[in-house]
C-alpha atoms as an extended CHARMM CRD file, in Angstrom:
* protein
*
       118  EXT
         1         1  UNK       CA            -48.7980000000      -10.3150000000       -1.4050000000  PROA      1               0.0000000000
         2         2  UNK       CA            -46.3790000000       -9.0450000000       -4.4960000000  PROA      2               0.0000000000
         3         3  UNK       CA            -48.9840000000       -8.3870000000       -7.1660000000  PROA      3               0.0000000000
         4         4  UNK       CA            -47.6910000000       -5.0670000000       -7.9500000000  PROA      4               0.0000000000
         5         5  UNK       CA            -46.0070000000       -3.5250000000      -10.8440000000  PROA      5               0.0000000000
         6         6  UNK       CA            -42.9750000000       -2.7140000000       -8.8070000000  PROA      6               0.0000000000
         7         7  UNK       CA            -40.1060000000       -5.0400000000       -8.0970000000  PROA      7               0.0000000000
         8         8  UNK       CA            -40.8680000000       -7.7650000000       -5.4560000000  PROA      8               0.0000000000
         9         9  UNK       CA            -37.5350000000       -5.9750000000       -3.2640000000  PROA      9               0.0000000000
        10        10  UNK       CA            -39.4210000000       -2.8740000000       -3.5090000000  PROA      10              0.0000000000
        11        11  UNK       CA            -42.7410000000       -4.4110000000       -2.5910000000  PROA      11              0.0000000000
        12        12  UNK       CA            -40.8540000000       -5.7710000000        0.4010000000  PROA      12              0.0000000000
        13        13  UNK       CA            -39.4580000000       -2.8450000000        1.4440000000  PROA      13              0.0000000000
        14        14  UNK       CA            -42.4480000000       -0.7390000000        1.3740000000  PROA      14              0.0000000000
        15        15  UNK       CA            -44.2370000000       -3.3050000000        3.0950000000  PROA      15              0.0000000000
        16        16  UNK       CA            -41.8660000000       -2.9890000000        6.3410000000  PROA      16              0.0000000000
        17        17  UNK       CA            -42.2490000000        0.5390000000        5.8940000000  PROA      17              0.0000000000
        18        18  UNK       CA            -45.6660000000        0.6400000000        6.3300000000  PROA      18              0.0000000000
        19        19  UNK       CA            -45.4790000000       -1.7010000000        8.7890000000  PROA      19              0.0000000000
        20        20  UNK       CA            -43.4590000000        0.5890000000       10.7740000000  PROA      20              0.0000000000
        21        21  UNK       CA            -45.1510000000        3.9500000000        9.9350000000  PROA      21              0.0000000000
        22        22  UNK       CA            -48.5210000000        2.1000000000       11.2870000000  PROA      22              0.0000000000
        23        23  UNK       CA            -46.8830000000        0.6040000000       14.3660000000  PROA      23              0.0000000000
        24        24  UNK       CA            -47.1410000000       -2.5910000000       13.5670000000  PROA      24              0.0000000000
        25        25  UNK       CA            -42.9240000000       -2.5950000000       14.1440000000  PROA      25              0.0000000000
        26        26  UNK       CA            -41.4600000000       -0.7600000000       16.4320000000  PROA      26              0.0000000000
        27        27  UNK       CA            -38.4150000000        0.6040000000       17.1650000000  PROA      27              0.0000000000
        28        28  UNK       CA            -35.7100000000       -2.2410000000       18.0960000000  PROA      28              0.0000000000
        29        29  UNK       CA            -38.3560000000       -5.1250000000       16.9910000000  PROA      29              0.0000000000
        30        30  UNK       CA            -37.1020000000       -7.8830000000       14.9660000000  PROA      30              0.0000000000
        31        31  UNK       CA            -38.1000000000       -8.6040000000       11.4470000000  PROA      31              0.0000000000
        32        32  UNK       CA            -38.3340000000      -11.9070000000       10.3100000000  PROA      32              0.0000000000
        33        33  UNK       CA            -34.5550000000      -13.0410000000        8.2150000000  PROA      33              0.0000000000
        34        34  UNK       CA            -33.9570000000      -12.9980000000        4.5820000000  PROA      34              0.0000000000
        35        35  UNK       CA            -34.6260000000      -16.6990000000        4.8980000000  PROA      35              0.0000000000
        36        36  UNK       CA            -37.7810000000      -16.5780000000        6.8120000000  PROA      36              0.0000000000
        37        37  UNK       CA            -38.5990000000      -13.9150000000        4.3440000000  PROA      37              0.0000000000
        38        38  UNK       CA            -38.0370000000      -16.6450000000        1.3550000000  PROA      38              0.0000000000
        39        39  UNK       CA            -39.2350000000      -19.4810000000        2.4300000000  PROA      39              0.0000000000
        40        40  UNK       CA            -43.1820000000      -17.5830000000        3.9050000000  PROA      40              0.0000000000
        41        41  UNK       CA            -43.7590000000      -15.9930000000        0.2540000000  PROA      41              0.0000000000
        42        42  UNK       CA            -41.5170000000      -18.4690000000       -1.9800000000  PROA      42              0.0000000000
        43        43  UNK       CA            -39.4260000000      -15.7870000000       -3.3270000000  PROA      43              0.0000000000
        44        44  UNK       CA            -35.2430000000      -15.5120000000       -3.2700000000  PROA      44              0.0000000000
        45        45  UNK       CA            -33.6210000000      -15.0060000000       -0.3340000000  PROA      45              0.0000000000
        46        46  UNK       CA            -31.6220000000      -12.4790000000       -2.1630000000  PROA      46              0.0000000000
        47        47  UNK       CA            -34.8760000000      -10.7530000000       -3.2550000000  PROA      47              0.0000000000
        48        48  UNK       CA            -35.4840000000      -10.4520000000        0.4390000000  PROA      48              0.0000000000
        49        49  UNK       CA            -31.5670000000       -9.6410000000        0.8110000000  PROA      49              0.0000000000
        50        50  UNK       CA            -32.1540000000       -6.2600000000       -1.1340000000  PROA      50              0.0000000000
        51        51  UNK       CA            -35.0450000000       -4.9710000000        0.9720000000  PROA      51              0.0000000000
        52        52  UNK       CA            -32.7510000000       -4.9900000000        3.5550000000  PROA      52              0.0000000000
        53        53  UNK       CA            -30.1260000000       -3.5570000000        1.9670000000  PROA      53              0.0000000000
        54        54  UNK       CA            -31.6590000000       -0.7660000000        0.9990000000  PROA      54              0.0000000000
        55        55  UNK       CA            -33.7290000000       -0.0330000000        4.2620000000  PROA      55              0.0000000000
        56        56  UNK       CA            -30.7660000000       -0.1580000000        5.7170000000  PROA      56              0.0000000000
        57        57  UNK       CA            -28.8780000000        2.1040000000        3.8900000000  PROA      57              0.0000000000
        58        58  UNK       CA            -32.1360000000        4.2530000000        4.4330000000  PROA      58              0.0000000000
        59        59  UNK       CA            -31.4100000000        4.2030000000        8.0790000000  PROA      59              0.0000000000
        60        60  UNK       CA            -34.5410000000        1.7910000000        8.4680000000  PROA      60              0.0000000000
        61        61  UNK       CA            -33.0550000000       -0.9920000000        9.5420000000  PROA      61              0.0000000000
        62        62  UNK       CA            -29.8420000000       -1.9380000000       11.2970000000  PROA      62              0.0000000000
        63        63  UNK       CA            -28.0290000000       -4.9890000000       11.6380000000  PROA      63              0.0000000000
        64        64  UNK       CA            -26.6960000000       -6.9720000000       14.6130000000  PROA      64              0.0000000000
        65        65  UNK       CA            -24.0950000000       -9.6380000000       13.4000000000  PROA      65              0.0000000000
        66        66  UNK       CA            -25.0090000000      -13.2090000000       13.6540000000  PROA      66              0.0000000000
        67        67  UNK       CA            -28.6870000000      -11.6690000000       15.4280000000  PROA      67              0.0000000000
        68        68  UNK       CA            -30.4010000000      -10.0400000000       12.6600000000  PROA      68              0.0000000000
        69        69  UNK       CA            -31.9390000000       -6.5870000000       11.2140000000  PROA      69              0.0000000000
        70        70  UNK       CA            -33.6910000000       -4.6150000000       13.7730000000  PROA      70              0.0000000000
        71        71  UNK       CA            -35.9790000000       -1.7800000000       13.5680000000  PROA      71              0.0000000000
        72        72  UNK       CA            -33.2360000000        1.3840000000       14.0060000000  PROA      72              0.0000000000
        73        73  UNK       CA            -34.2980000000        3.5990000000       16.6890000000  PROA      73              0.0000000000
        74        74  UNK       CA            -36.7520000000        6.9650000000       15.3970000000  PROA      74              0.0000000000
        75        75  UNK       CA            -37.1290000000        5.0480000000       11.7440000000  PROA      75              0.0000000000
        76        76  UNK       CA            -41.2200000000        5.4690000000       12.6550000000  PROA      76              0.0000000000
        77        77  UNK       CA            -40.5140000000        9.3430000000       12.7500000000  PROA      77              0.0000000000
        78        78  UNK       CA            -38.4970000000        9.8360000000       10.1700000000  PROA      78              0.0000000000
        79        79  UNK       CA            -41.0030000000        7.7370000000        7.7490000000  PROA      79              0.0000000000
        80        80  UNK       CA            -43.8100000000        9.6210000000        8.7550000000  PROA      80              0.0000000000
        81        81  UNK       CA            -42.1200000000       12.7710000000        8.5050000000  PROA      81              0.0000000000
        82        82  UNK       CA            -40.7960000000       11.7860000000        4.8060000000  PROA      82              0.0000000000
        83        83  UNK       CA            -44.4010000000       11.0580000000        4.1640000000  PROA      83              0.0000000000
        84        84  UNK       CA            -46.2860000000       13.6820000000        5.4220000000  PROA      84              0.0000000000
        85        85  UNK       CA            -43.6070000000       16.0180000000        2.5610000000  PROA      85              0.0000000000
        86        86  UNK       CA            -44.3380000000       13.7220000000        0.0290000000  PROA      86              0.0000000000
        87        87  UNK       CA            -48.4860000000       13.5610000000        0.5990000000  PROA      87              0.0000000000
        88        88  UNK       CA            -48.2960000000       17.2560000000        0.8030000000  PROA      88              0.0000000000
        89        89  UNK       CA            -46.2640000000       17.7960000000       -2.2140000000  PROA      89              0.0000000000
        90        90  UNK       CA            -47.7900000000       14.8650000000       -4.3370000000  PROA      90              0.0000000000
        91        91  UNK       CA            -51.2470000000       14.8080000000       -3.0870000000  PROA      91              0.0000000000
        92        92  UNK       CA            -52.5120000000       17.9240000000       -1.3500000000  PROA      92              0.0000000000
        93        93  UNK       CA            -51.0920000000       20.9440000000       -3.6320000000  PROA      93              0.0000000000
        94        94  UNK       CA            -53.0040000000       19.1690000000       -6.8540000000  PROA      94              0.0000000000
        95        95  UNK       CA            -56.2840000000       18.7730000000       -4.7690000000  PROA      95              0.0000000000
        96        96  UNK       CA            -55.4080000000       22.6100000000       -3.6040000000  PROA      96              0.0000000000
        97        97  UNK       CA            -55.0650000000       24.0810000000       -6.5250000000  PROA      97              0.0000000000
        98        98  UNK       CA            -57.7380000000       22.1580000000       -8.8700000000  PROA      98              0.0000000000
        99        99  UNK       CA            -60.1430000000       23.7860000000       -5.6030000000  PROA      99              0.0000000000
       100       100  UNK       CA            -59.2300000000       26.8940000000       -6.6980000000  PROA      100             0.0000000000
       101       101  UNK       CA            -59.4090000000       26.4320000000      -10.3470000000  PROA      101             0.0000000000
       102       102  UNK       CA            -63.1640000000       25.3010000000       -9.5610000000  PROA      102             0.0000000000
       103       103  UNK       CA            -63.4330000000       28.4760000000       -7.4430000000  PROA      103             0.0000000000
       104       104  UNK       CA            -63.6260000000       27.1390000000       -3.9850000000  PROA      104             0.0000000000
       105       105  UNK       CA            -62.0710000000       29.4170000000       -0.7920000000  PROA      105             0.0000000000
       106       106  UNK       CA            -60.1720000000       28.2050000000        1.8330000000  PROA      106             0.0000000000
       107       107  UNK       CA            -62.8610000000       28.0380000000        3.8490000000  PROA      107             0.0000000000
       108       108  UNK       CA            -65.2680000000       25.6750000000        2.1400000000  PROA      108             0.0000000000
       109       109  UNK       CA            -61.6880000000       23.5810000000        2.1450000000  PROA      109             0.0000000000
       110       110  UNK       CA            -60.8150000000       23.2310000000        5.6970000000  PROA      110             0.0000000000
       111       111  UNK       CA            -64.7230000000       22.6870000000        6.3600000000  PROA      111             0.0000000000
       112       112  UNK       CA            -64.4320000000       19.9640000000        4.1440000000  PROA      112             0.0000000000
       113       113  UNK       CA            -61.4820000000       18.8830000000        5.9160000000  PROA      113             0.0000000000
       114       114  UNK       CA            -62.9480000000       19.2620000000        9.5050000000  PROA      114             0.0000000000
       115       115  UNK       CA            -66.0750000000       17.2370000000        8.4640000000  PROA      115             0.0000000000
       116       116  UNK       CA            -63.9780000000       14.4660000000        6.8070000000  PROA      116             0.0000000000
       117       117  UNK       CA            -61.8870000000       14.2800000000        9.5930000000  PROA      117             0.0000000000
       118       118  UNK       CA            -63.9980000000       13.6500000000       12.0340000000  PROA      118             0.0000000000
C-alpha cells in the first residue's frame, strides 16, 4: 500500500482522503485506530498518529475521547471542493492553454469534453 515517494503519514492521509472524497467514508464513520492502523500495514503507530493529526487539524477528522477519530461532518465537501481548485488550477489551465498554443477553439474543447464524458 505505501510504495510512494511521499512519507508513509502522508500516504495515509491521502488515502482517507480519498476514501472520503469517493464515499467510501462518510461523514461521522469511524476509521480504524492508530493501532489498528499499525498493526494491518506493520508500520508505527505514531506513523499512523500523524495522519491523524494532521487531518485533524485539516478539519478532516475529529476526535471523541476514549471513542476514536470520526469522519467530521461536510469533510466530503470541503475535499472535493479543495480538489476541484486544485485540478482546475494544476491540471486544466495547462491542458487549456497548450490547446490554444496548438490552435484549437473552445469549441473543438468542450466537444472533446462532451464526448469524453459521456
Amino acid at each position: 500500500m505505501f510504495d510512494g515517494r511521499d512519507p508513509i503519514y502522508v500516504q495515509i492521509a491521502d488515502q482517507i482522503r480519498s476514501d472520503i472524497v469517493a464515499g467510501r467514508l462518510q461523514d461521522g464513520d469511524q476509521v480504524m485506530s492508530t493501532t489498528q492502523y499499525a498493526q494491518t500495514y506493520r508500520i508505527n503507530p505514531a506513523t499512523a498518529a500523524k495522519a491523524f493529526t494532521e487531518l485533524a487539524g485539516d478539519g478532516v477528522l475529529h476526535k471523541q475521547r476514549g471513542i476514536g477519530m470520526f469522519v467530521a461532518e461536510g469533510a466530503r465537501e470541503r475535499l472535493r471542493s479543495a480538489r476541484r481548485e486544485s485540478f482546475l488550477a494544476d491540471r486544466l489551465t495547462p491542458v487549456v492553454q497548450e490547446a490554444r498554443e496548438l490552435g484549437m477553439s473552445t469549441d473543438e474543447l468542450l466537444n472533446h469534453i462532451r464526448k469524453v464524458a459521456r
